[in-house]
N, C-alpha and C positions, 0 to 999 in steps of 0.2 A: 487683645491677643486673639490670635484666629486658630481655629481648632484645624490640624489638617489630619488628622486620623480618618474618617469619615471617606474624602478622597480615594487616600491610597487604598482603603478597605475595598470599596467600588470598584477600584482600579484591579486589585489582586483577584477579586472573583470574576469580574469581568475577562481578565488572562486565562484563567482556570476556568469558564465557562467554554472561552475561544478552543482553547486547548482539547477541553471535553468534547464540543461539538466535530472537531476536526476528527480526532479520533474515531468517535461513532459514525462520521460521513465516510472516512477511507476502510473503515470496517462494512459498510454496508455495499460504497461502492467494489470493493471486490470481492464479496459477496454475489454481487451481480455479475461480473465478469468471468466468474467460473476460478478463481484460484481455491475454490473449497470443494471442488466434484474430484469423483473420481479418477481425471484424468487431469490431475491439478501441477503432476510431474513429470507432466510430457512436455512442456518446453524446456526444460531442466535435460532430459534423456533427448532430447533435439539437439541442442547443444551439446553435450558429450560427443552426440555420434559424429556433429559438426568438425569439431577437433580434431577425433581418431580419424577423421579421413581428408588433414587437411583441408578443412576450411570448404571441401565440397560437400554438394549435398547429398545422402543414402539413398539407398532406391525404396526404404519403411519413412523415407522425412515426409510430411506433407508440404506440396507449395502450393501457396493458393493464390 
């Protein structure tokens, strides 16, 4: 008779490693990317202003 507890054990911390790591990778990467500075709600309010004016752009939007 063959023990398969061992496996799955492997198996579920290995998911739960994967999961972990992703997590702290997409926390770090936008971290880098500026979604935590102070201007972290300006494509948010770029958007808005997009909308109210029909889909063009404001003359406060930046293009770059």
């Amino acid at each position: 008779m063959h023990d398969y507890v061992y496996p799955s054990v492997f198996l579920a911390y290995l998911l739960f490693f994967l999961c972990f790591a992703g997590a702290i990778f997409f926390l770090v990467r936008s971290r880098r990317d500026g979604y935590w500075g102070k201007e972290s709600e300006e494509p948010k309010y770029r958007m808005l202003a997009d909308d109210e004016s029909g889909g063009k752009p404001t003359d406060d939007s930046k293009t770059d």
